[in-house]
C-alpha positions as CSV (number, residue, x, y, z in Angstrom):
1,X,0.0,0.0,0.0
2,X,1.5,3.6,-1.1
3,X,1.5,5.9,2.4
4,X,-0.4,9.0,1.1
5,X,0.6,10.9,4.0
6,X,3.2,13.2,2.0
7,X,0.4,13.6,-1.1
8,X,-2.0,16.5,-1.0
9,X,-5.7,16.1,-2.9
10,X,-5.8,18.8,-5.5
11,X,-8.2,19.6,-8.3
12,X,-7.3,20.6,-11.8
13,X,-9.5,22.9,-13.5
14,X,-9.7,23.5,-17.4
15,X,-10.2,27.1,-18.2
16,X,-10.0,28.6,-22.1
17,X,-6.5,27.4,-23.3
18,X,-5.2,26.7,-19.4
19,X,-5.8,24.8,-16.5
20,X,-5.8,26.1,-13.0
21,X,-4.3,23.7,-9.8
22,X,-5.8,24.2,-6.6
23,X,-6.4,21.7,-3.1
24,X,-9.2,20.3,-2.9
25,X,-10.4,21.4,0.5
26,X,-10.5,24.9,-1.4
27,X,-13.6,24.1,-3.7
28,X,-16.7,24.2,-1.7
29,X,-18.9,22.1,-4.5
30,X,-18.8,22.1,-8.1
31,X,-22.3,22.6,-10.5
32,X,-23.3,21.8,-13.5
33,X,-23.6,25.7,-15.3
34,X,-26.5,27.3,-15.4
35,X,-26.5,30.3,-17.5
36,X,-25.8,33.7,-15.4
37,X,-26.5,37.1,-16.5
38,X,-24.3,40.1,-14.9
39,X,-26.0,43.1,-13.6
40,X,-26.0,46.0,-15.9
41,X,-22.5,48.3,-15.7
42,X,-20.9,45.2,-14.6
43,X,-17.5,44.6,-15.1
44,X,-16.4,42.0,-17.9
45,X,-14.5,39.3,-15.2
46,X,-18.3,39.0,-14.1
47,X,-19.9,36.3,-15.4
48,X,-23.0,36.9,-13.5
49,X,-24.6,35.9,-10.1
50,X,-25.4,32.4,-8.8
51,X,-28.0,31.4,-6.2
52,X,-26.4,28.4,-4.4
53,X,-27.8,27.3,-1.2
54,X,-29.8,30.4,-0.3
55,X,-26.9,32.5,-1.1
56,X,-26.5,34.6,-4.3
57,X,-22.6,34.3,-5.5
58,X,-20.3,36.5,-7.6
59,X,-19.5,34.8,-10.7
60,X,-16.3,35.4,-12.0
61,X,-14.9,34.8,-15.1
62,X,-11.1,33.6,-14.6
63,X,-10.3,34.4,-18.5
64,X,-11.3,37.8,-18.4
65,X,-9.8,38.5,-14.6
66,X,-6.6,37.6,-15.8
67,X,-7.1,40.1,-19.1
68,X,-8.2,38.1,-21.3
69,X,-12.2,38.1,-22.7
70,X,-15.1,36.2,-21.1
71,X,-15.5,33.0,-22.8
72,X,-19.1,31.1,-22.2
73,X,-18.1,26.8,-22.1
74,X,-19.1,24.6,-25.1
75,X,-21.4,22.0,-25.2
76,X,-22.6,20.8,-21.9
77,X,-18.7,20.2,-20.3
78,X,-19.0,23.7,-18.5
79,X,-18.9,23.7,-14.7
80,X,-19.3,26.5,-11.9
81,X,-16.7,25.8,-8.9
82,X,-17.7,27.0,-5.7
83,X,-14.8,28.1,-3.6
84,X,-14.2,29.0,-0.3
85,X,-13.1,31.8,0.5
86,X,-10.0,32.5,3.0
87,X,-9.3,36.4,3.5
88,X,-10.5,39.0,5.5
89,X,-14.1,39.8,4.0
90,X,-14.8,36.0,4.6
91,X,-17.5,36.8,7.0
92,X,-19.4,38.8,4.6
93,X,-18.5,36.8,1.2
94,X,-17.8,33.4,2.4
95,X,-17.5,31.6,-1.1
96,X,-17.3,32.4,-4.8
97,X,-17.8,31.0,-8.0
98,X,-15.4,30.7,-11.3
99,X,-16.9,29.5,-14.8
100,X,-15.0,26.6,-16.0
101,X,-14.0,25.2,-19.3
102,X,-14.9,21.2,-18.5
103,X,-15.0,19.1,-15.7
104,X,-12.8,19.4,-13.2
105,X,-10.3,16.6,-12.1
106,X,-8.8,15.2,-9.0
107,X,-5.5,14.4,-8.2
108,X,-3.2,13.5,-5.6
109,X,0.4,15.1,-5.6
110,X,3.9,15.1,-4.1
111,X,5.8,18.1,-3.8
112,X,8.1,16.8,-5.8
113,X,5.6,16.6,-9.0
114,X,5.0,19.8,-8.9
115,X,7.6,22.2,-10.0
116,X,7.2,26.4,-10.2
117,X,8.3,27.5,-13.7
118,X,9.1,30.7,-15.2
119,X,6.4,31.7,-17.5
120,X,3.9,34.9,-18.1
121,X,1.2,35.1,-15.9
122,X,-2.0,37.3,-15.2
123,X,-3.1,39.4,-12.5
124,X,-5.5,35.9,-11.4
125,X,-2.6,34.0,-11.0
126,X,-0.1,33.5,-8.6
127,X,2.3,31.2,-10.5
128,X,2.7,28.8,-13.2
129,X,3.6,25.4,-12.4
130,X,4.7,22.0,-14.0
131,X,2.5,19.0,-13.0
132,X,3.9,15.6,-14.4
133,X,4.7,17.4,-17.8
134,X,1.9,19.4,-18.3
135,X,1.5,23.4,-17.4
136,X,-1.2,24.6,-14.7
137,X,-1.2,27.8,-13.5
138,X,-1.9,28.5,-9.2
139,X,-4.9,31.2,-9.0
140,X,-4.2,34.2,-6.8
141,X,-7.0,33.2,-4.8
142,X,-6.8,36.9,-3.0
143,X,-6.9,38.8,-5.6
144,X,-10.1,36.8,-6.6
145,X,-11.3,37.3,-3.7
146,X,-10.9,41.0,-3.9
147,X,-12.8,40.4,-7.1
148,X,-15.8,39.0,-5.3
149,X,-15.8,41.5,-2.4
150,X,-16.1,44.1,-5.3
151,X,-19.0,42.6,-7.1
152,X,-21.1,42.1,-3.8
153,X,-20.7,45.4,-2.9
154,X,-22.1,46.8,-6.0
């Protein structure tokens, strides 16, 4: 039997053209998409609003947070990940929501499978990493949050 003690859950995430890495314990719950519609004057990183167990949730787009556009998902793959949130405002917005690409996948890794790399990044991400060959990028889950914070305020 492998000892797992040394191997963290995580949950890779397939955005347009990219794939974010994150633990597991960060994702509250993951939904099938519904179609959202953002409030009028809203900024382009969001996506809309999402009523998940009697709370209404920011909906971010990671694409167009980290300067790209907003990109709706194809077919019927798309997915709305519920996250925790971790910073200061948790009290007042205790989860968030990103529009994803496909399904999310889980994993278990070892430090030593996952390497930092050198490598453009966005204002959404923290870092770009190398997981068993293939590129994922860390979100900067603050400055998502900050994102969140801003859209339930307005």
């Amino acid at each position: 039997m492998k000892d797992t003690t040394d191997t963290l859950s995580c949950v890779m995430i397939p955005m347009n053209g990219r794939q974010l890495l994150l633990p597991n314990v960060s994702i509250a719950e993951v939904v099938d998409f519904v179609s959202t519609e953002a409030p009028a004057g809203a900024p382009e990183w969001m996506a809309g609003m999402l009523e998940w167990r009697g709370l209404s949730l920011p909906v971010i787009s990671y694409d167009a947070a980290n300067g790209g556009h907003a990109t709706a998902p194809g077919g019927n793959r798309g997915r709305i990940v519920v996250l925790n949130t971790i910073g200061d405002h948790h009290n007042s917005v205790p989860f968030m929501a990103l529009v994803t690409q496909g399904i999310p996948s889980q994993t278990r890794l070892t430090e030593d499978q996952v390497k930092r790399i050198d490598g453009d990044t966005g204002s959404a991400d923290l870092m770009q990493v190398e997981v068993e060959g293939e590129t994922a990028y860390i979100p900067d889950l603050g400055f998502l949050e900050s994102l969140a914070v801003e859209a339930s305020k307005g």
